[in-house]
N, C-alpha and C positions, 0 to 999 in steps of 0.2 A: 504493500500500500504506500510505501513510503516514495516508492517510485514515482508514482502519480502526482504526489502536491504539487509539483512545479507545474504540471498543464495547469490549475485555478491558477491562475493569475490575475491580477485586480486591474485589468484593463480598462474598465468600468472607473475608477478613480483615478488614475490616469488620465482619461479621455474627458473627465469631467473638471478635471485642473486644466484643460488645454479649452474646453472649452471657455472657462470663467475666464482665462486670459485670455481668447480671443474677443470677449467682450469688452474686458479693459482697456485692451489697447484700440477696437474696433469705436467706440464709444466715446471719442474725444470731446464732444463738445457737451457732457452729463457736467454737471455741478459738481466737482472734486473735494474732495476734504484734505487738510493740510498744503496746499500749495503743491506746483508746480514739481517743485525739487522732491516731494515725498510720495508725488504720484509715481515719477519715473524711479524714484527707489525702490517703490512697491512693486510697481510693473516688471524691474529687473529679478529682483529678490523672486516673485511669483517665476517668472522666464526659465529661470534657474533651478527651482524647484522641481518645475514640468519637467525639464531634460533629467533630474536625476533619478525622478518617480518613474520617468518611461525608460530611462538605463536600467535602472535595479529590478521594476517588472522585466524586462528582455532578461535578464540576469535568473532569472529565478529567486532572488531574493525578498518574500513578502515581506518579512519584517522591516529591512529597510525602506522598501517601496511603501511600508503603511506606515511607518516612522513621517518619513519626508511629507504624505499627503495628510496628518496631520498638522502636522506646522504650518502649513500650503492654508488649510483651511481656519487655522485660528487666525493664519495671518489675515486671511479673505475675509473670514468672518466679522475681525475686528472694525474692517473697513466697512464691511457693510453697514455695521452698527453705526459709527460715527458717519458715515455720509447722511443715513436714515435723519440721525438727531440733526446733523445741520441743514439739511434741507428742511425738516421740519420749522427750524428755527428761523431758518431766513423767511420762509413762508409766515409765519407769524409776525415780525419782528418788519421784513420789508417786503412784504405779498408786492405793493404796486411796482418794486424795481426787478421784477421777475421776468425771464424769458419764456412762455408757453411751452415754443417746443424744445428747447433746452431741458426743461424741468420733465417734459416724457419722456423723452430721451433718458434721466437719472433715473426717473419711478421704473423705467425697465430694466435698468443696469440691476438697478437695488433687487427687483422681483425675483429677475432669474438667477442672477448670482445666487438669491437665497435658497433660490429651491435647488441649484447643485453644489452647495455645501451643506446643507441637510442632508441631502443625498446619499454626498460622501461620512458625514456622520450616521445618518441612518443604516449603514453598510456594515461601521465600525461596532454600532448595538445592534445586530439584525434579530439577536435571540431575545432581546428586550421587545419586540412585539410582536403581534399573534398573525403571520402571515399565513392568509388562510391554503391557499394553493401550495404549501409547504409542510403544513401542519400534519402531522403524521405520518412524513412518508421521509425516507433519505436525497429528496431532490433538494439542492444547495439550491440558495435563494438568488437570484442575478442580480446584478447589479441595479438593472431595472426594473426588478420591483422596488428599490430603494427610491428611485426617481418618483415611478411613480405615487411611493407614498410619499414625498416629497411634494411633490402636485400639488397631489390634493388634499395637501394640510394647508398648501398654501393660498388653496383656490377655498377652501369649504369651510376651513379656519380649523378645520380637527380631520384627525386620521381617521377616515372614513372605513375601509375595510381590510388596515391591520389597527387594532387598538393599540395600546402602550399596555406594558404589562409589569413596568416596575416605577417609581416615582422619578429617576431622573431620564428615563425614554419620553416622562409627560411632560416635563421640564425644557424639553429638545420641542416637543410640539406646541407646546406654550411659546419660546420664545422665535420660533416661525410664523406662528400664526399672527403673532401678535406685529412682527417686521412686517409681515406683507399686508396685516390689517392697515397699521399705518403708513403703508408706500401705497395702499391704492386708495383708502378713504382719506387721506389726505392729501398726498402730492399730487399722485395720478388724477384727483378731482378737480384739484385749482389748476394743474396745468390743463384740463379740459375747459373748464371755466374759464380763462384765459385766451384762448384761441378761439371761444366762441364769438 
């Protein structure tokens, strides 16, 4: 059996780091957090990550390859948090000097960023919820049913049909839902409001 591990490979986390960074970098003209100089530090730092989570997958090595695609996602993660609160803020604080499609352009970065770093967390606790197409049988769960509870925590604001089955799995869909609650009822809203 031991022969086998190396075909699972986390391609799936991988693929979903390279996505978030084709976003970052795809997405220039979104509302940034820290300046200029901490965007491209970011964007490198993430750049860097990708190549070494997709060497150490080619490598057969999971643990370094799940090592690196958490640090990949606290980093993301973090960012996502702080762009959410300062978009928030500037929409409070200075709504009328806002650009409409600027500000979509961010409520999407924010959106989907979050649901492929949930993803990639939801991957890391897969046994923390009740994946019903899994549930008694020895079929490994794919990647993509992580995505898609991902989704639709992010779309329905709660994990639809895998539940959480232990308090910090609820904690993961708590603080998803509650990101994407507030990138679409409120940025995603005033920059519709805006452009109308």
């Amino acid at each position: 059996m031991a022969g086998k591990e190396p075909q699972r490979r986390d391609w799936g986390e991988s693929a979903a780091l390279l996505a978030g960074l084709a976003l970052y970098v795809g997405l220039q003209n979104r509302y940034i957090f820290g300046g200029t100089v901490l965007n491209l530090a970011l964007g490198v730092s993430l750049a860097i990550m990708c190549a070494l989570s997709i060497f150490w997958t080619i490598a057969g090595d999971r643990k370094l390859a799940r090592t690196i695609t958490t640090i990949a996602a606290v980093v993301f993660g973090l960012n996502i948090l702080a762009s959410t609160v300062q978009v928030v803020r500037m929409i409070v604080n200075h709504g009328e000097s806002i650009d409409g499609a600027r500000l979509i352009e961010t409520a999407l970065f924010i959106w989907v960023s979050n649901i492929i770093m949930f993803a990639v967390v939801y991957r890391w606790s897969e046994q923390e919820f009740a994946f019903p197409t899994c549930k008694g049988t020895a079929t490994p769960i794919a990647f993509l049913d992580c995505v898609y509870l991902s989704f639709t925590t992010s779309t329905a604001f709660s994990a639809t049909d895998a539940p959480p089955l232990t308090t910090r799995a609820r904690m993961y869909t708590i603080i998803e839902a509650a990101i994407s609650l507030m990138t679409i009822s409120v940025v995603a809203a005033r920059a519709v409001n805006i452009l109308k």
